[in-house]
N, CA, C and O of each residue as an XYZ file, in Angstrom:
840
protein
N     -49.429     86.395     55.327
C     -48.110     86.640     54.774
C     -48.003     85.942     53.424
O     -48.178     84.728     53.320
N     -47.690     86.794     52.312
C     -48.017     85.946     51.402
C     -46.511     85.351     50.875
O     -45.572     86.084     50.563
N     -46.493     84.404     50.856
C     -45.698     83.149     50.349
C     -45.548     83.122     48.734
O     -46.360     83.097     47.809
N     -43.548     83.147     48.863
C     -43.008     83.469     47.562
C     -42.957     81.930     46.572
O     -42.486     80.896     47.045
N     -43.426     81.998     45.398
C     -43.339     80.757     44.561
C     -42.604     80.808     43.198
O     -43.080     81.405     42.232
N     -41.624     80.265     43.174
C     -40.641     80.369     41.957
C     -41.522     80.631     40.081
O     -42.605     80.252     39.636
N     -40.782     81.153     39.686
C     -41.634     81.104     38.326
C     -41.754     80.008     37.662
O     -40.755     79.294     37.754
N     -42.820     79.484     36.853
C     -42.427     78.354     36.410
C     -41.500     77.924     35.209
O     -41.346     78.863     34.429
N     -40.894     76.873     34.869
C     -40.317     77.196     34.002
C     -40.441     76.813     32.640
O     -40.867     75.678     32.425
N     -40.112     77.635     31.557
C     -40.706     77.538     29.916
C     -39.744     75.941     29.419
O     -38.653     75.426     29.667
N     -40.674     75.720     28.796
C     -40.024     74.516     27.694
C     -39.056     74.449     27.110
O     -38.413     73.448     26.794
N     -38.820     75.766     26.866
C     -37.381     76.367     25.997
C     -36.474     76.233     27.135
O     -35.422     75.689     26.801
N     -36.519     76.455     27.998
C     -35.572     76.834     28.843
C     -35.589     75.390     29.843
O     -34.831     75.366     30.812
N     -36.294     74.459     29.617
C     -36.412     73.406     30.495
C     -35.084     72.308     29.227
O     -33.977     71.895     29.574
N     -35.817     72.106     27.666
C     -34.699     71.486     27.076
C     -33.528     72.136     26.524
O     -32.885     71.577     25.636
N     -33.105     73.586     27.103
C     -31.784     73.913     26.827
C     -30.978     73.388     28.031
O     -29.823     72.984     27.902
N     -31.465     73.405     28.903
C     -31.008     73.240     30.669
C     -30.929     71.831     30.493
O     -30.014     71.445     31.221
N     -31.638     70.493     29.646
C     -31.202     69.320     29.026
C     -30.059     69.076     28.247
O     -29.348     68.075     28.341
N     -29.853     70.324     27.227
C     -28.948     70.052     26.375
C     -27.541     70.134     26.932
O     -26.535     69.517     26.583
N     -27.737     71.203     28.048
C     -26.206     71.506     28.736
C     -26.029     70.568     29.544
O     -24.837     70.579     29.852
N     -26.725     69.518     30.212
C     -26.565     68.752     30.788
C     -25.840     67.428     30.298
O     -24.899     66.831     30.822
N     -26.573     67.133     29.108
C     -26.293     65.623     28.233
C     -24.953     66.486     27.739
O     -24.163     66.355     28.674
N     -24.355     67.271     26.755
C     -22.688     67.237     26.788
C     -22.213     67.177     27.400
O     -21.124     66.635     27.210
N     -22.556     67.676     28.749
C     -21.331     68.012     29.936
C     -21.157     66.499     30.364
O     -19.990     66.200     30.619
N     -22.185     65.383     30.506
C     -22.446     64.105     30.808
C     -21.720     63.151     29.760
O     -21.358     62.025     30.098
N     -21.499     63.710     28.311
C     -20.744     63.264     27.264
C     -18.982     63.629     26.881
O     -18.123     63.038     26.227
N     -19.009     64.719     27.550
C     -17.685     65.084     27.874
C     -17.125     64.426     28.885
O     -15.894     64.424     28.886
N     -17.716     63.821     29.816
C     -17.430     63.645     31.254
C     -16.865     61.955     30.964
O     -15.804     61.495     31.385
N     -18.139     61.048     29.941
C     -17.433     60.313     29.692
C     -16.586     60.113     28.819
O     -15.987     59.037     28.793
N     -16.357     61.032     27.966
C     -15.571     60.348     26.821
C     -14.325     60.825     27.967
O     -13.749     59.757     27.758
N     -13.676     61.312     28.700
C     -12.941     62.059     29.156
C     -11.771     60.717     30.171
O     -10.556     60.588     30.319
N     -13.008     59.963     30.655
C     -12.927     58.957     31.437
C     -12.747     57.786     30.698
O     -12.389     56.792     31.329
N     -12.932     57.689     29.409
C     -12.820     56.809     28.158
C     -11.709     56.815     28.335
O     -11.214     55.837     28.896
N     -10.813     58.002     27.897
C      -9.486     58.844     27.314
C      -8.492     58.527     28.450
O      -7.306     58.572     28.122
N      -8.775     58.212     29.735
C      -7.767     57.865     30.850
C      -7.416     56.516     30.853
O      -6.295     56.069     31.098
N      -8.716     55.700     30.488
C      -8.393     54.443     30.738
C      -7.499     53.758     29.550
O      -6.762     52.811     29.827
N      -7.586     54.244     28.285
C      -6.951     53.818     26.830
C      -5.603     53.967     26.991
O      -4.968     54.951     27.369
N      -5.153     52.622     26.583
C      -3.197     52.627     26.754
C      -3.009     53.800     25.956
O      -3.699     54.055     24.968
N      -2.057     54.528     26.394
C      -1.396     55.838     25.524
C      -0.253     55.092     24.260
O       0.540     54.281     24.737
N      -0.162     55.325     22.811
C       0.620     55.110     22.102
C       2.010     54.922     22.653
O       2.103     55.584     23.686
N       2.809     54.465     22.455
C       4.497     54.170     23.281
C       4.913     55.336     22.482
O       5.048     56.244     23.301
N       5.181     55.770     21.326
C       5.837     56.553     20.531
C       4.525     57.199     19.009
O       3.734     56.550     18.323
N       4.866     58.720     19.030
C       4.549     58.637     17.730
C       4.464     57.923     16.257
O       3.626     57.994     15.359
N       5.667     57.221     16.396
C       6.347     56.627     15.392
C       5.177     55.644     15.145
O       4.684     55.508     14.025
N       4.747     54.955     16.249
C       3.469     53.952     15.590
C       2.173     54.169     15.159
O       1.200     53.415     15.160
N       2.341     55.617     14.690
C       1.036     55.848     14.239
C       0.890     54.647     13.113
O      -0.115     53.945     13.223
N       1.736     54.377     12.125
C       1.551     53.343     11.415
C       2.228     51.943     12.116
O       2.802     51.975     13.204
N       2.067     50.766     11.336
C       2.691     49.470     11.664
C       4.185     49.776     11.202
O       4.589     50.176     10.110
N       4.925     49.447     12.435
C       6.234     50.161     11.972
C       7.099     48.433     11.006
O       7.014     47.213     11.142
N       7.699     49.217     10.278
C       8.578     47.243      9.316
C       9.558     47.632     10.202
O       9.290     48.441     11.089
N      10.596     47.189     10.084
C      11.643     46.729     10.765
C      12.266     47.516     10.003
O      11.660     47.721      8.951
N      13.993     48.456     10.183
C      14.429     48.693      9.753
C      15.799     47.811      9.125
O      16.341     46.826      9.627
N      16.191     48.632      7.676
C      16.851     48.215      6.865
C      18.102     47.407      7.353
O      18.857     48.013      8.113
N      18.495     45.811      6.936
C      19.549     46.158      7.547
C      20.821     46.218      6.270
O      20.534     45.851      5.131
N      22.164     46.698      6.598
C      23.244     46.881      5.699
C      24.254     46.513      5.900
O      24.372     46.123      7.062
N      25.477     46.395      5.073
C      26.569     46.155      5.322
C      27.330     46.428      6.496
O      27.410     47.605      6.848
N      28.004     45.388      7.281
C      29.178     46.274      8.385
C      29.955     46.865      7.359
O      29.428     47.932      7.044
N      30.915     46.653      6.740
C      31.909     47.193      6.030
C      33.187     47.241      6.873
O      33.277     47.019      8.081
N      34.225     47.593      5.954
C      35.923     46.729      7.050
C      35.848     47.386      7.784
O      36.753     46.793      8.371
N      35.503     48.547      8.760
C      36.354     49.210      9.731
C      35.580     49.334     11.078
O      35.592     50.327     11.806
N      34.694     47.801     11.366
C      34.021     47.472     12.886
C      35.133     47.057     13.589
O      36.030     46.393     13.070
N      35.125     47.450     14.876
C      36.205     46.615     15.851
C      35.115     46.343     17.519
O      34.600     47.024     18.406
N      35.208     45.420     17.260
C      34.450     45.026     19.321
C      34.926     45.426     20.064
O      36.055     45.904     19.953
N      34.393     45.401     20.915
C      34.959     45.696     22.443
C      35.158     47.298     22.473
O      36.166     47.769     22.998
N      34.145     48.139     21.882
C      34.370     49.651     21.892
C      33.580     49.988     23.557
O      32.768     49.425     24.291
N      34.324     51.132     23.561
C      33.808     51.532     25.039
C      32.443     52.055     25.723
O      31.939     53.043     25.188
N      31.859     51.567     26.721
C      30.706     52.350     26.784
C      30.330     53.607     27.610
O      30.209     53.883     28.804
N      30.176     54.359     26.195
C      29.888     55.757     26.397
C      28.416     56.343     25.306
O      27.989     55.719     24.335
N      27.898     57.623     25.807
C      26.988     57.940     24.759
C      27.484     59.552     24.114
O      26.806     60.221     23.334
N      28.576     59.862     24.569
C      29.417     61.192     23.695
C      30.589     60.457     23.079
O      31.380     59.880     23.826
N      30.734     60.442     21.906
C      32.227     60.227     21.307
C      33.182     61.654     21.264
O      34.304     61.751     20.766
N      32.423     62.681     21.909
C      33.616     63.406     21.465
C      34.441     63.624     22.228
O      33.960     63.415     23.341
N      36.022     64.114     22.345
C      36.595     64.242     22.689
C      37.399     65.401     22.423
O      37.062     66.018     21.413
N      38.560     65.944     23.189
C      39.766     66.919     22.793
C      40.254     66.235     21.843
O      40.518     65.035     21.773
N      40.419     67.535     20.710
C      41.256     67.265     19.610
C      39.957     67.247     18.151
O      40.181     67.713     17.034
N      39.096     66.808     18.444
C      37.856     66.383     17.609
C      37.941     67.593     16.942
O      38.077     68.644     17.569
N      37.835     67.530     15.024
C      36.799     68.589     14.884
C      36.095     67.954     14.171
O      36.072     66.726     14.255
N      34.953     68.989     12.830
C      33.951     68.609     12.781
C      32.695     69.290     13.654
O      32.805     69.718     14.803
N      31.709     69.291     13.001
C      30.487     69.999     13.883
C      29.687     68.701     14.504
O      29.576     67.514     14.196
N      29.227     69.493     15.461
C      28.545     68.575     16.495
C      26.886     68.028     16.004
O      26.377     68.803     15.194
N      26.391     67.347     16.219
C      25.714     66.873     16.372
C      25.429     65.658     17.200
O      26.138     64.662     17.339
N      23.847     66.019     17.910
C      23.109     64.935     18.778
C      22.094     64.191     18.387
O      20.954     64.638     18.256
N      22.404     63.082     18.186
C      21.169     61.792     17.584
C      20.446     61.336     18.833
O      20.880     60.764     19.833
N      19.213     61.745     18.506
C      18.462     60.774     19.413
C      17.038     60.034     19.012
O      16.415     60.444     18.032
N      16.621     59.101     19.682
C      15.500     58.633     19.136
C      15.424     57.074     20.080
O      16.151     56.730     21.011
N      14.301     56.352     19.461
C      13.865     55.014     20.302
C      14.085     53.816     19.782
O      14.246     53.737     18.565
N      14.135     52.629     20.610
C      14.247     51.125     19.594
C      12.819     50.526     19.987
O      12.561     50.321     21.173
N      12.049     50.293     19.146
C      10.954     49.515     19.077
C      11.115     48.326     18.828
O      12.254     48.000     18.497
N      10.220     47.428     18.884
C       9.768     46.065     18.098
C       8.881     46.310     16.738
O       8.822     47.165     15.854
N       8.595     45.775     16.882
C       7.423     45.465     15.164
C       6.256     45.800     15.757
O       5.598     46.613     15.108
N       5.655     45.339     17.057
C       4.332     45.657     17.923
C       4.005     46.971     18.310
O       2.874     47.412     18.517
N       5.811     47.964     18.447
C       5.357     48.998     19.032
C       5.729     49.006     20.229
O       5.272     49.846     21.004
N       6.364     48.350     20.509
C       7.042     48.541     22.010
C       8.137     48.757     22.510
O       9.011     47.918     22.287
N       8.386     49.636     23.136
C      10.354     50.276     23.479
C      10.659     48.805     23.969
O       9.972     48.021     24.624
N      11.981     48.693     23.403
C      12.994     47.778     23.916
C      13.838     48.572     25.012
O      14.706     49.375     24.667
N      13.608     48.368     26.058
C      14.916     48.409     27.338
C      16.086     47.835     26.823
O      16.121     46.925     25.995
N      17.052     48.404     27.348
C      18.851     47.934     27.335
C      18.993     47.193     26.120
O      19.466     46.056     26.094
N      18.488     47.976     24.857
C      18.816     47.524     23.944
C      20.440     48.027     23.428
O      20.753     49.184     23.705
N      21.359     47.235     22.753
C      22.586     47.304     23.014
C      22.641     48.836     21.259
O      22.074     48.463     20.232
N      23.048     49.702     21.253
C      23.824     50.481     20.171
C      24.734     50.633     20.201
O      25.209     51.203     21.183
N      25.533     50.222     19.153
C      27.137     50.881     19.010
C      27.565     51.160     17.997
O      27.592     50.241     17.179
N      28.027     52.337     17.612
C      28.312     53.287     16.619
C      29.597     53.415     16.314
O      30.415     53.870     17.113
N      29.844     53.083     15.308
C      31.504     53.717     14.398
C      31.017     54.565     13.435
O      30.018     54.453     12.726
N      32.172     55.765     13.525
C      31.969     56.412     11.927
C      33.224     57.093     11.520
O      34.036     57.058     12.445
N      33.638     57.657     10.538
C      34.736     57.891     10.144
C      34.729     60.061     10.424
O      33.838     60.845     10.096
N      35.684     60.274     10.913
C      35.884     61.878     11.763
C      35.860     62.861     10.260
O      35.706     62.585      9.070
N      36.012     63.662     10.749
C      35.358     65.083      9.529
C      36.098     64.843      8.228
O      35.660     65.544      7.316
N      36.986     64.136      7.933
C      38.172     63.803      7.376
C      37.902     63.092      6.339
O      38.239     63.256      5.166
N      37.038     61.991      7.014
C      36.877     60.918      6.114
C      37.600     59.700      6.556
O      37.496     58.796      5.727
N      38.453     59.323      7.831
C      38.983     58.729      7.998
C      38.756     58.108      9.525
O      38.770     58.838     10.517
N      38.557     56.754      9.587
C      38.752     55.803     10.900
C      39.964     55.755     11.442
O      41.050     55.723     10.863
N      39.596     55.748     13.232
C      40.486     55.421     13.225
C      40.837     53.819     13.530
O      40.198     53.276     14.431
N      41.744     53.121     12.869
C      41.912     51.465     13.342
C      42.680     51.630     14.279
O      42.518     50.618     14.960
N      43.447     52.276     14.783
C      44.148     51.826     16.090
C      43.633     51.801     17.323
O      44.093     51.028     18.163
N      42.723     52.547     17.569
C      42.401     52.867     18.815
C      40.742     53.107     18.723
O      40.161     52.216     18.104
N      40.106     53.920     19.120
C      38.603     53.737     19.689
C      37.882     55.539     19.173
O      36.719     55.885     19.382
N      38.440     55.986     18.824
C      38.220     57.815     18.693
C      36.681     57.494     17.564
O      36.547     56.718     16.617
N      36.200     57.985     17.882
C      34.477     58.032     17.333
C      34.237     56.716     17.313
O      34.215     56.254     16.172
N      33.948     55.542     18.637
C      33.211     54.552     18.398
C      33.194     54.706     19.925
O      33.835     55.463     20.653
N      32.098     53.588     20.251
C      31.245     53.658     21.320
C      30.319     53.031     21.354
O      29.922     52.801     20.212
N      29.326     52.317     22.597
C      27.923     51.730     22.706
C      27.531     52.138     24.031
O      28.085     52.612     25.023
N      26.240     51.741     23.647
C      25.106     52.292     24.998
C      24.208     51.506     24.828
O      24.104     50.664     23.936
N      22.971     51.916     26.329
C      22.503     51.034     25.958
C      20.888     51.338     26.387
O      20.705     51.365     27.604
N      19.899     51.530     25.679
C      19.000     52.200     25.551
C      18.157     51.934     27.072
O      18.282     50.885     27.704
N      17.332     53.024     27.494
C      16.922     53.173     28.778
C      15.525     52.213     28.754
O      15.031     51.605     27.805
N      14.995     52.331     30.426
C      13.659     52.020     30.150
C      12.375     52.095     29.576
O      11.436     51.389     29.942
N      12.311     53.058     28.559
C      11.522     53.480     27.287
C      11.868     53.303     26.067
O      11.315     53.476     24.981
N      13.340     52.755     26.572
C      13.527     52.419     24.631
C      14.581     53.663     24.010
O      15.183     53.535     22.944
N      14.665     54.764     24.813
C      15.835     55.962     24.424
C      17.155     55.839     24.280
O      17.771     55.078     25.025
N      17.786     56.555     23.318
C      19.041     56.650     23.112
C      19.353     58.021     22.534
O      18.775     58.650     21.647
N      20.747     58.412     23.496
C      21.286     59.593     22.728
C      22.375     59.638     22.664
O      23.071     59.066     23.502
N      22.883     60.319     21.668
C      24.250     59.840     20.961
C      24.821     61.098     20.579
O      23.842     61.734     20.188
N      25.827     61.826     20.463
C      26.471     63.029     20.566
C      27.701     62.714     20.422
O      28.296     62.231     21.386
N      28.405     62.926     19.111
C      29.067     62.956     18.195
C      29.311     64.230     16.741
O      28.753     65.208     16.243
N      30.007     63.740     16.646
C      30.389     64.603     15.464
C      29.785     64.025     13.836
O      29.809     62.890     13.361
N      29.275     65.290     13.277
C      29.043     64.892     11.587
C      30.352     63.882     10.965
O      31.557     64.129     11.024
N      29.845     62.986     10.516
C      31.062     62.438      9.543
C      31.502     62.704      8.263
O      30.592     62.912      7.460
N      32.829     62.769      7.759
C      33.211     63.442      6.735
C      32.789     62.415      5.428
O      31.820     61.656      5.432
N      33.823     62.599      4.245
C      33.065     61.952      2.838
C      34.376     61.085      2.273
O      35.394     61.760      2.117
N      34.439     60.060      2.038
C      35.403     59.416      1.726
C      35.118     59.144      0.127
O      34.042     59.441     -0.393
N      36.231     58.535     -0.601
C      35.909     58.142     -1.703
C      34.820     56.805     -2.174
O      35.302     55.704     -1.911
N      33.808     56.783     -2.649
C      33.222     55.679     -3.233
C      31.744     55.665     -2.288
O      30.835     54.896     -2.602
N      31.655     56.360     -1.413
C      30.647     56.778     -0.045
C      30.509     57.739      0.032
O      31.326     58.602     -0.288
N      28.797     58.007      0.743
C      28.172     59.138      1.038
C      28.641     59.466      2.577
O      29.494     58.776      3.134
N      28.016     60.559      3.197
C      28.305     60.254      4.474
C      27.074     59.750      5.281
O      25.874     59.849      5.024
N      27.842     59.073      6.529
C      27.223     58.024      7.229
C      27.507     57.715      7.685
O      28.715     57.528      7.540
N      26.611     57.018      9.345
C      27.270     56.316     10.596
C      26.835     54.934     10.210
O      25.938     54.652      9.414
N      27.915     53.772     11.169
C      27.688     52.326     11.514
C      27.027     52.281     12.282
O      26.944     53.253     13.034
N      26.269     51.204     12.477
C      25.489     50.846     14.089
C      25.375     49.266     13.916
O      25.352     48.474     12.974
N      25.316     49.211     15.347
C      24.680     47.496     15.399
C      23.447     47.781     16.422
O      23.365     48.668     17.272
N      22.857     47.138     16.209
C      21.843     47.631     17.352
C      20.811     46.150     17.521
O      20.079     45.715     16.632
N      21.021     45.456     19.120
C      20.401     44.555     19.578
C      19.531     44.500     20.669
O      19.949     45.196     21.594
N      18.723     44.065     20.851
C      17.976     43.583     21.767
C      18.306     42.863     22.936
O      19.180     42.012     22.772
N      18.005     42.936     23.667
C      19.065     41.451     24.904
C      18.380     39.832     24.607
O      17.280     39.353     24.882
N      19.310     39.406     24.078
C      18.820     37.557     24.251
C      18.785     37.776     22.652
O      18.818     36.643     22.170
N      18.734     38.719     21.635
C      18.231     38.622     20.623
C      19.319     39.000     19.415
O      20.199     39.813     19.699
N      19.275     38.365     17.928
C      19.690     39.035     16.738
C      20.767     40.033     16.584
O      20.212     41.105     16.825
N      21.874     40.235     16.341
C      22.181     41.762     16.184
C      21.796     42.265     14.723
O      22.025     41.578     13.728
N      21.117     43.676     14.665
C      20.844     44.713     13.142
C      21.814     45.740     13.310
O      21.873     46.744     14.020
N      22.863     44.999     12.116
C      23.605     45.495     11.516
C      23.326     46.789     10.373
O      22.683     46.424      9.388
N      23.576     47.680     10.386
C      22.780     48.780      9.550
C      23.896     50.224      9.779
O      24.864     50.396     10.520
N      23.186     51.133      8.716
C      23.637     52.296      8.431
C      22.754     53.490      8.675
O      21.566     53.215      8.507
N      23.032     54.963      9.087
C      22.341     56.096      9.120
C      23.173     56.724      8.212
O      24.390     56.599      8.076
N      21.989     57.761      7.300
C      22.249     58.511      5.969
C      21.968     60.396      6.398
O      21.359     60.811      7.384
N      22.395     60.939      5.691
C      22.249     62.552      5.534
C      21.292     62.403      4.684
O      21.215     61.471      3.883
N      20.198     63.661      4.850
C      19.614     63.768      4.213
C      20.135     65.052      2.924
O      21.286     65.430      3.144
N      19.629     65.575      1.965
C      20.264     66.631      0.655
C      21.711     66.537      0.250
O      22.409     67.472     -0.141
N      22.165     64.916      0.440
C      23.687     64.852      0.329
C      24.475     64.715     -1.410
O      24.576     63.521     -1.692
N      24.708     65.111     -1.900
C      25.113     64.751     -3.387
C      25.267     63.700     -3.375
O      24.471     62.952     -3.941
N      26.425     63.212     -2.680
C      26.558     61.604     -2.836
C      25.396     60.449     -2.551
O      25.452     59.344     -3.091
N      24.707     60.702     -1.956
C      23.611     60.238     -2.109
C      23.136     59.432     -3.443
O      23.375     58.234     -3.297
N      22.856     59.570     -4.027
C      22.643     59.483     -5.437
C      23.404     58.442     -6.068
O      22.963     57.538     -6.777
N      24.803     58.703     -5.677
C      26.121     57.864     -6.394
C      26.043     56.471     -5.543
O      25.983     55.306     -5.938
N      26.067     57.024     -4.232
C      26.233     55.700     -3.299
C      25.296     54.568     -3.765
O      24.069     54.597     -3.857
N      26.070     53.664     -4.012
C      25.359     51.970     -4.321
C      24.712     51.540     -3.510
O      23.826     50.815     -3.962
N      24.725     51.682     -2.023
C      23.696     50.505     -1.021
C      22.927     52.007     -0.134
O      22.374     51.984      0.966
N      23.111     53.082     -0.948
C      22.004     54.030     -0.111
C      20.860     53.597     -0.036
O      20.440     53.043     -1.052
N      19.967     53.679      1.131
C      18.712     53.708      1.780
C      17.991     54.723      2.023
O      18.323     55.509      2.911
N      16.953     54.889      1.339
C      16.411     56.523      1.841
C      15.638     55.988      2.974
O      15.314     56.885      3.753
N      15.236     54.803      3.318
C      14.594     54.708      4.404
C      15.532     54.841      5.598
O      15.034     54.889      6.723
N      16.774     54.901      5.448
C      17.711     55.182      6.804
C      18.475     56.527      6.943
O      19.563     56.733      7.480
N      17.403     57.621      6.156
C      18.353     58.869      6.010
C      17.312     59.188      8.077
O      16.260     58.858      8.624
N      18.349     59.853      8.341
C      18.180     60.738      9.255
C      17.211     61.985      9.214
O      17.273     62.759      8.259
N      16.331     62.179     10.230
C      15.551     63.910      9.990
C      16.387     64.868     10.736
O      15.944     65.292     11.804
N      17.665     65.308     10.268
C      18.137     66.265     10.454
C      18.346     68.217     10.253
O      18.714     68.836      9.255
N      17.896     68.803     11.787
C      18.572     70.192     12.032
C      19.324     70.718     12.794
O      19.986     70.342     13.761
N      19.084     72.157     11.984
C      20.210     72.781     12.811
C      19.935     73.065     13.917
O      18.769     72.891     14.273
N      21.059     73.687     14.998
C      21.226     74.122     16.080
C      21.755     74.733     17.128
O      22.744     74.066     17.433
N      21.662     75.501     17.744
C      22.699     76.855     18.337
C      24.114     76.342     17.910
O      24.826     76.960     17.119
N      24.516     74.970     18.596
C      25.561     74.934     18.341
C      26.064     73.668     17.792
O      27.036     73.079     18.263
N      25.259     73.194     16.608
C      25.698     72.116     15.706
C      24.471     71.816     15.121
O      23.819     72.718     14.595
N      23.900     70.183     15.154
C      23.015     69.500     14.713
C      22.090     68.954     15.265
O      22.671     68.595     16.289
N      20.736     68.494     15.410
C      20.217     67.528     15.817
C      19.909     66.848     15.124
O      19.880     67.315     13.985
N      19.368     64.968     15.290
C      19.192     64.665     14.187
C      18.416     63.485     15.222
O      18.829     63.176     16.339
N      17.012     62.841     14.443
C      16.774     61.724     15.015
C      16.000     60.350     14.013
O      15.482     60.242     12.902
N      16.277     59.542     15.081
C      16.029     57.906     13.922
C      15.283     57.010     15.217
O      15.719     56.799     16.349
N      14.171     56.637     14.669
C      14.015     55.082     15.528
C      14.553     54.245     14.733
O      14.803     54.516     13.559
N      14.834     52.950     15.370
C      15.073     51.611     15.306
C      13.862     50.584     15.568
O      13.299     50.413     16.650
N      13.569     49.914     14.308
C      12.310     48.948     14.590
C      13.294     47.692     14.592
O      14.229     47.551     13.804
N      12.971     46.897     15.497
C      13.605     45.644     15.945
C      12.319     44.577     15.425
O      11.202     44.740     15.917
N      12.531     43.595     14.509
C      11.898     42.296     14.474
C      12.413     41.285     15.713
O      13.394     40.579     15.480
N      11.891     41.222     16.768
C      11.850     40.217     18.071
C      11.692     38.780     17.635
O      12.151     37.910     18.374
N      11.160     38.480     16.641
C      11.178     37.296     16.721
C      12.296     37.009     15.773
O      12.541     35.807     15.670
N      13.156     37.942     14.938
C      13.987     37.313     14.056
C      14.005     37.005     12.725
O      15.005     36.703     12.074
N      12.478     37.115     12.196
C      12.631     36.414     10.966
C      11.711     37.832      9.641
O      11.133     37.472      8.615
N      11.801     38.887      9.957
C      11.199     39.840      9.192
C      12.247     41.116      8.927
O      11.758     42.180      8.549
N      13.506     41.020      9.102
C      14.270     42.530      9.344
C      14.420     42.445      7.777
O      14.534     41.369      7.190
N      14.410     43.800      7.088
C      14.754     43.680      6.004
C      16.280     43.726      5.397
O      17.211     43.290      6.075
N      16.453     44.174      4.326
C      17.581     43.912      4.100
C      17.957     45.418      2.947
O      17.222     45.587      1.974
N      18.999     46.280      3.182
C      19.151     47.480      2.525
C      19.698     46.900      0.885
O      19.943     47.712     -0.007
């Protein structure tokens, strides 16, 4: 009975059957590389992030605003827009329950001092998130438009600072504008989006100054 014996096999075909082997063996580890490597916290650190600007409060802060993350209300107009984005450190790392609170003046151009109507704080989640949903602010005399914020850390500093429009005329005129605190704002079915991180100096002694 004669007995079947495999063909033998060519050289060519012995180091291609090598070559598919060693990528698949190089894929396999880099792959296993790629699981074990901390994942970035945020895009934002592709570079070393500075600390953001900080700026004037200006007269029309009041404490003790309520905590919420929509200011709007009945009666509001003005188009909508939703800010969102993260609070970092200088290292790159979301700050938890970091404190934000926002004043800004309604489509008008005008605060209100009596009472609480577009102000508010929150307080950023376990990644460092915040979202904020409010209305565009209007243009007053001597100012561009723009929101207040304070924005802290727990145990730490408060950064006092401003968010800017971006293609605003006034822009230009405004004296303590920051282009590093304009907003990347679009449109959207039904208003705005717009987003900003917050780089927090943790230790205190690097925040800049607008």
């Amino acid at each position: 009975m004669a007995c079947f014996r495999p063909a033998p096999t060519s050289r060519r075909q012995f180091l291609s059957a090598a070559a598919v082997m060693s990528t698949a063996l190089v894929a396999a580890a880099r792959a296993a590389v790629a699981q074990t490597q901390p994942l970035r916290p945020t895009p934002s650190c592709a570079d070393e992030p500075q600390p953001t600007a900080r700026q004037t409060e200006g007269p029309y802060f009041k404490p003790d605003s309520p905590l919420r993350s929509s200011l709007l209300e009945p009666g509001i107009g003005g188009a909508k827009i939703v800010v969102t984005g993260v609070v970092l450190s200088t290292s790159c790392q979301p700050v938890p329950r970091a404190l934000i609170d926002v004043w800004h003046a309604d489509d008008r151009g005008t605060y209100d001092n009596a009472g609480y109507r577009l102000r508010g704080h929150q307080f950023t989640d376990d990644q460092g998130r915040y979202r904020l949903e409010t209305i565009v602010p209007g243009i007053y005399v001597g100012r561009t438009r723009h929101f207040h914020l304070k924005v802290q850390a727990p145990n730490r500093p408060v950064l006092t600072t401003q968010l800017y429009f971006p293609g605003e005329a006034g822009n230009a005129r405004d004296p303590i504008f920051n282009r590093d605190l304009v907003l990347k704002v679009k449109d959207a079915s039904d208003g705005k989006t717009g987003t900003f991180d917050f780089v927090l100096d943790l230790g205190g002694g690097r925040q800049g100054r607008g």
